[in-house]
C-alpha positions as CSV (number, residue, x, y, z in Angstrom):
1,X,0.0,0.0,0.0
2,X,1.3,3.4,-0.9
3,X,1.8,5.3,2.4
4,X,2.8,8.6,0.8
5,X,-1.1,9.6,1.5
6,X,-1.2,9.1,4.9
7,X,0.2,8.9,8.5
8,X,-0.1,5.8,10.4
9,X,0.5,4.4,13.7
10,X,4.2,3.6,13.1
11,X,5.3,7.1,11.8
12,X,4.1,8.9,14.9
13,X,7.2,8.0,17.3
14,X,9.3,9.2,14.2
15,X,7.3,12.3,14.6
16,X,7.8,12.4,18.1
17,X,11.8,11.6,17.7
18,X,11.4,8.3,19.4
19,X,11.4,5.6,16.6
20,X,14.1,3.1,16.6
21,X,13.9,2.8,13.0
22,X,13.6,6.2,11.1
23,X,13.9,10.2,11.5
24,X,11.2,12.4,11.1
25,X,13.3,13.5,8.0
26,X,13.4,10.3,6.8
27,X,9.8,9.8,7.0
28,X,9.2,13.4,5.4
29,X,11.3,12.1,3.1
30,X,9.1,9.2,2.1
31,X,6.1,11.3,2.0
32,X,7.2,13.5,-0.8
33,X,8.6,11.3,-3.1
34,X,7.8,11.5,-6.3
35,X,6.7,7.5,-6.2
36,X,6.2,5.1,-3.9
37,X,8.8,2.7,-3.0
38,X,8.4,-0.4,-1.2
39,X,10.8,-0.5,2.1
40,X,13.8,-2.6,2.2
41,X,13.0,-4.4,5.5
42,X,16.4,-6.8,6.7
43,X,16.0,-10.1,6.0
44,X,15.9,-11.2,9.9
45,X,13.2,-8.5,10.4
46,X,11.1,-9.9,7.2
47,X,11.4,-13.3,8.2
48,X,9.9,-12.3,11.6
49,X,7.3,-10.0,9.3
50,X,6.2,-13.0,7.8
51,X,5.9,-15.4,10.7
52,X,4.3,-12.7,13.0
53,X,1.6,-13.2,10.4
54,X,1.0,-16.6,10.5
55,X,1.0,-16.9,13.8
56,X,-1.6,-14.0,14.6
57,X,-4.5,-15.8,14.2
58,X,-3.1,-18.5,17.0
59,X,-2.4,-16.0,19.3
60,X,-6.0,-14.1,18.9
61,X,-7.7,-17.6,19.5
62,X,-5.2,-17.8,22.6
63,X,-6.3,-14.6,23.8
64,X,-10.0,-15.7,23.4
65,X,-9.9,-18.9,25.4
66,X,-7.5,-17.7,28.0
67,X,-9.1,-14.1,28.7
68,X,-12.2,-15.2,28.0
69,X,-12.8,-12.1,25.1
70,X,-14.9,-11.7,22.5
71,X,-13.4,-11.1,19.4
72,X,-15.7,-9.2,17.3
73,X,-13.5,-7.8,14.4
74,X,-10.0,-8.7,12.7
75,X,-7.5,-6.7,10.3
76,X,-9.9,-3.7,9.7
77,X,-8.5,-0.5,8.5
78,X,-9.7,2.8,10.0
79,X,-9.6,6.8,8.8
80,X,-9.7,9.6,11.9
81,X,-13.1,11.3,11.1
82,X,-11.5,14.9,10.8
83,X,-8.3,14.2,9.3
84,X,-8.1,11.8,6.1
85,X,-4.6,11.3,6.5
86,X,-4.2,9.8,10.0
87,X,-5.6,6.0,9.4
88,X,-4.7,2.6,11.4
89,X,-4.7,-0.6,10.9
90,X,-6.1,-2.8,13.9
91,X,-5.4,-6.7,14.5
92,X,-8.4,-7.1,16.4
93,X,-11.0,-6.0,18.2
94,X,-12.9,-7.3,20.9
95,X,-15.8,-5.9,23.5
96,X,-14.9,-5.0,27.0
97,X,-16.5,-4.4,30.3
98,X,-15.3,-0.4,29.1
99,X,-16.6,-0.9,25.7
100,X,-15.7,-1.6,22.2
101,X,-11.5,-2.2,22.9
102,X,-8.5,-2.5,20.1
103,X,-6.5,-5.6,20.2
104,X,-2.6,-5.9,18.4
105,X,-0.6,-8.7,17.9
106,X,3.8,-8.5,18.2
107,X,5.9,-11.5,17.6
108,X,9.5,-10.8,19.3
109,X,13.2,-12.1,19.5
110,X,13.5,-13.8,22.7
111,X,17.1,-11.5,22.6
112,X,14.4,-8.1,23.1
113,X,12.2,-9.8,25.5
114,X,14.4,-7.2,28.2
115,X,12.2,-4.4,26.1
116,X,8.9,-5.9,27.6
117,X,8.0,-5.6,31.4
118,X,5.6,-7.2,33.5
119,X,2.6,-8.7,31.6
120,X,-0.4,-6.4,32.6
121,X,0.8,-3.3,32.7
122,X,1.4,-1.0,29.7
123,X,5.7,-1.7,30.3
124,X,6.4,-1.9,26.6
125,X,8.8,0.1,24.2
126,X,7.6,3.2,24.0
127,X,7.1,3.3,19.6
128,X,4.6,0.4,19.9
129,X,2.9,2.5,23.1
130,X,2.7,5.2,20.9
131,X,1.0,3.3,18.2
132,X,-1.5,1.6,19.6
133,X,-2.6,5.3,21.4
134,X,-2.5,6.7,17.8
135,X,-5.0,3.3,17.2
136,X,-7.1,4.6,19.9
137,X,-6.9,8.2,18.7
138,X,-8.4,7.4,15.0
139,X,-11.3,4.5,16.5
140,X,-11.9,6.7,19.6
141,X,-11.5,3.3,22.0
142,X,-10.8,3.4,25.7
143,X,-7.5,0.4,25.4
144,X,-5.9,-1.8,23.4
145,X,-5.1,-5.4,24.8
146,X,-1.4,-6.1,23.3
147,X,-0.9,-10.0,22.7
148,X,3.4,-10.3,22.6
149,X,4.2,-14.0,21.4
150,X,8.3,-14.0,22.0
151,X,10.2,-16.8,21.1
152,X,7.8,-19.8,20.0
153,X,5.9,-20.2,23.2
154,X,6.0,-17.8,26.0
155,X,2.9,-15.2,25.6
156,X,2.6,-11.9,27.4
157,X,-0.3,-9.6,27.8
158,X,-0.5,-6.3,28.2
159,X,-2.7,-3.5,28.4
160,X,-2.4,0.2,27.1
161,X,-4.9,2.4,28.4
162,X,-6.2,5.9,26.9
163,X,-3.5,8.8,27.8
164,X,-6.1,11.7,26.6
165,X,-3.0,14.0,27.5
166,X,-0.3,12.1,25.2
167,X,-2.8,11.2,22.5
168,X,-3.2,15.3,22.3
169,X,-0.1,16.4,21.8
170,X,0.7,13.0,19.6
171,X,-2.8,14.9,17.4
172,X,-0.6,18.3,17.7
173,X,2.5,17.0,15.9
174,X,1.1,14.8,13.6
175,X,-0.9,17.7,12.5
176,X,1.9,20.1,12.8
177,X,4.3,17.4,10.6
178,X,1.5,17.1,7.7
179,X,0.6,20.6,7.3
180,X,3.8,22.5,8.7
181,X,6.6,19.9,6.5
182,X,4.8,17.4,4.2
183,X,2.2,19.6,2.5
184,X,4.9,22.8,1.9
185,X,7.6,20.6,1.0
186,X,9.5,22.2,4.2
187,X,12.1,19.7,6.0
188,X,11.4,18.7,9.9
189,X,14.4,19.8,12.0
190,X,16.7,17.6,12.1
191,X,17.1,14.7,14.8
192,X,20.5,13.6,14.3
193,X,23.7,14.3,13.5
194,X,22.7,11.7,10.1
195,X,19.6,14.2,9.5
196,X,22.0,17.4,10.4
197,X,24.7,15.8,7.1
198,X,21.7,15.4,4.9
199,X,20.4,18.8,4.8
200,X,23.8,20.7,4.8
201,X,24.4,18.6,1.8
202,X,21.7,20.4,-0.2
203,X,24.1,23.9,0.1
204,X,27.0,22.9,-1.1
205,X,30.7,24.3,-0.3
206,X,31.0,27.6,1.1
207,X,33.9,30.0,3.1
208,X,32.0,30.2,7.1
209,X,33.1,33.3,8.8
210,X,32.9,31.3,12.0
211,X,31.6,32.5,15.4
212,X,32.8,32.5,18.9
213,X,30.5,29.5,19.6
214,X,31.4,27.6,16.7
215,X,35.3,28.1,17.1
216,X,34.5,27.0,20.9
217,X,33.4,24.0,19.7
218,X,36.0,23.1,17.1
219,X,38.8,24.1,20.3
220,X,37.1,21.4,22.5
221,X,36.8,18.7,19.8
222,X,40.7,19.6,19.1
223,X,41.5,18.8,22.7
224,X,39.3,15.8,22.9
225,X,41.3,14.2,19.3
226,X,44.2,14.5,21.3
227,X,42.9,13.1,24.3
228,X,42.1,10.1,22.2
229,X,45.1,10.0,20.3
230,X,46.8,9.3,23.8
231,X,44.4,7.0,25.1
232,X,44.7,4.9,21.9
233,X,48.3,5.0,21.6
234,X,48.3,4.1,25.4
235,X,45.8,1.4,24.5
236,X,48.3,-0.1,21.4
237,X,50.8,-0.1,24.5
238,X,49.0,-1.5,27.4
239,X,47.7,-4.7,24.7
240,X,51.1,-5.1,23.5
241,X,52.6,-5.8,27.0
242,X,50.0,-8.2,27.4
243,X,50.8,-10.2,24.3
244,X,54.3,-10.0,25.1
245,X,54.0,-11.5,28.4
246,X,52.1,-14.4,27.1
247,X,54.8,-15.1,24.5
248,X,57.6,-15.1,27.3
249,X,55.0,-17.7,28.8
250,X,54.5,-19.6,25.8
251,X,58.3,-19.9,25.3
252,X,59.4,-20.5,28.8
253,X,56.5,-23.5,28.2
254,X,57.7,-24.9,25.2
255,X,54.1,-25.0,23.7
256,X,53.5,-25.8,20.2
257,X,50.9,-25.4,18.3
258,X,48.8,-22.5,16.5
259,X,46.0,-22.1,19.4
260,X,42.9,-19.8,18.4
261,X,42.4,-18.6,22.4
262,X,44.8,-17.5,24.8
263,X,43.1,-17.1,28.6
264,X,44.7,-15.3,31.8
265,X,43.0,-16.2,34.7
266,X,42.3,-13.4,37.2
267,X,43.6,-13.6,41.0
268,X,40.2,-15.4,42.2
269,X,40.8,-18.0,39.5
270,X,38.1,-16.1,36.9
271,X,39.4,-15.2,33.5
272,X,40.4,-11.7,33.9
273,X,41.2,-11.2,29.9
274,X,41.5,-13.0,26.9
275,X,43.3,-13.0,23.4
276,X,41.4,-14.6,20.6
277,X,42.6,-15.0,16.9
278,X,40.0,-13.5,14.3
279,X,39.7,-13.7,10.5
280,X,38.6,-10.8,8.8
281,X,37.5,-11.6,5.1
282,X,38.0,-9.2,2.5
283,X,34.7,-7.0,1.4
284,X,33.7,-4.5,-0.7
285,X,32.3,-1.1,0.7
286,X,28.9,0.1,-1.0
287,X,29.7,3.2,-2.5
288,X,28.5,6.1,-1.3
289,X,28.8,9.7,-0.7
290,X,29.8,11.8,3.2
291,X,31.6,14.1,5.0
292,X,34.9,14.4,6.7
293,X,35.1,17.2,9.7
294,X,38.9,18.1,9.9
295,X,40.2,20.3,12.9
C-alpha cells in the first residue's frame, strides 16, 4: 500500500523523535517522493514479518480462550473522522466491560524480550505505546489489549490504556508534521547528526566566517582528538605488553601449536582477559557519498 497519502501508527514515534527505526526526516522524506517505494526491510526482520503473520490468528484464538474475550472484528482499516490522513490498521477488536476495545498482535526475539516488562501493565517500548494510542486516537476506544508472542511459546499480555494528555499532543505533531513539513515541502528539524549531514548537503561548499560559539566547539573537539590520540596510543601499548607476556609464557613452556584462544585467569581464579585470533575476510564497501570534519 502506498503510504505517501497518509500517516499511520508507526510514523508517529518518528514524529515524536522516538522511533528506533527512522527520523522524522526520513519519513518526510518518504512522504514526498515522487513515487512510492516499497521499504527494504532486513531479512531477519522480514522473516519475523512473515511469521508474525502466520502466527496471529493462534495467538487471537489464545487470547479468546484464556481471557475469556470476545473477538468481534479482525484486520480492519480505519480513517480519523476529521483528518483523512491519520488511518490505522487494527489486529483485532474485541468488547470490554469499558466498551468496544482495540487488540494488536507482536511476535519478538527472545534477545528483546528485556524491552517488555511485567505482563499487565502498559511496560512496553515506547514506539509500539505510541502506536496503539495513535490506534485509539483514530477508533476513539478506551484500550488496546497487546498480545506479545516471544520466542515460539512464552505469551505476554499487556494493556495500554487511553492517555487523553499524550494522545493530544501526539494529534498536535502529527498535525503540525502534515501541514507545517509534508504539505509545503518544508524539512522537519533535524534529529540527528545523520539528518543534520543530509540537509547541509543540499548547500553545497561555502567559506564560514565562524563565530565565537562555533570556534569553541571546534577548540574542545581539538583537545578531545588529542585526548584520544593518547588513550589509543596508550591502548596499542598497554595490549602489546599483554601479548608480550604471554609469548615469554608460551616460550618458557615450550608449547606448540597455533592455538585460536589464549586465557589469563584473574587472581580469584576467573578469567580476567582474553586474546582470541579472528579472520577478517575481504569485502567490498557500497559506494557512497559523506563528510569528513577536519580540525
Amino acid at each position: 500500500m502506498d503510504r505517501r497519502a497518509y500517516l499511520g501508527g508507526t510514523d508517529i514515534a518518528a514524529i515524536l523523535g522516538v522511533s528506533p527505526w527512522k527520523t522524522a526526516l526520513e519519513l518526510y522524506e518518504e512522504k514526498i517522493a515522487d513515487e512510492y517505494i516499497e521499504p527494504v526491510i532486513e531479512p531477519t526482520r522480514e522473516k519475523m514479518f512473515r511469521r508474525g503473520k502466520k502466527l496471529e490468528p493462534w495467538v487471537v484464538e489464545l487470547l479468546e480462550e484464556e481471557r475469556g474475550i470476545f473477538v468481534v472484528k479482525r484486520n480492519q482499516r480505519y480513517v480519523d473522522p476529521e483528518f483523512p490522513y491519520m488511518t490505522c490498521e487494527v489486529d483485532f477488536e474485541y468488547m470490554d466491560e469499558i466498551g468496544l476495545c482495540n487488540g494488536d498482535v507482536k511476535t519478538v526475539s527472545p534477545f528483546a524480550a528485556s524491552e517488555w516488562g511485567e505482563q499487565g501493565t502498559d511496560e512496553i517500548p515506547l514506539a509500539y505505546c505510541l502506536q496503539f494510542l495513535w490506534g485509539q486516537m483514530v477508533t476513539n476506544r478506551p484500550a488496546t489489549l497487546v498480545g506479545v508472542l516471544i520466542g515460539a511459546d512464552d505469551l505476554r499480555v499487556y494493556e495500554v490504556k487511553r492517555d487523553e494528555e499524550l494522545i493530544a499532543e501526539m494529534r498536535r505533531r502529527a498535525i503540525e508534521f502534515w501541514t507545517g513539513n509534508v504539505i509545503p515541502r518544508v524539512p522537519p528539524a533535524p534529529q540527528n547528526s545523520s539528518d543534520t549531514v543530509k540537509l547541509l548537503a543540499r548547500y553545497g561548499g561555502f567559506v564560514s566566517p565562524g563565530s565565537q560559539e562555533v570556534w569553541d566547539v571546534i577548540d574542545k573537539l581539538r583537545e578531545v582528538k588529542a585526548e584520544l590520540k593518547t588513550m589509543n596510543e596508550q591502548k596499542e601499548t598497554l595490549e602489546g605488553g599483554v601479548k608480550q607476556a604471554l609469548l615469554v609464557e608460551a616460550q618458557a613452556l615450550g608449547i606448540e601449536g597455533t592455538p585460536d584462544k589464549f586465557v589469563i585467569l584473574g587472581p580469584d581464579g576467573k578469567k580476567a582477559a582474553s586474546l582470541t585470533k579472528q579472520h577478517r575476510a575481504a569485502y567490498q564497501v557500497k559506494e557512497s557519498d559523506f563528510y569528513v570534519l577536519r580540525s
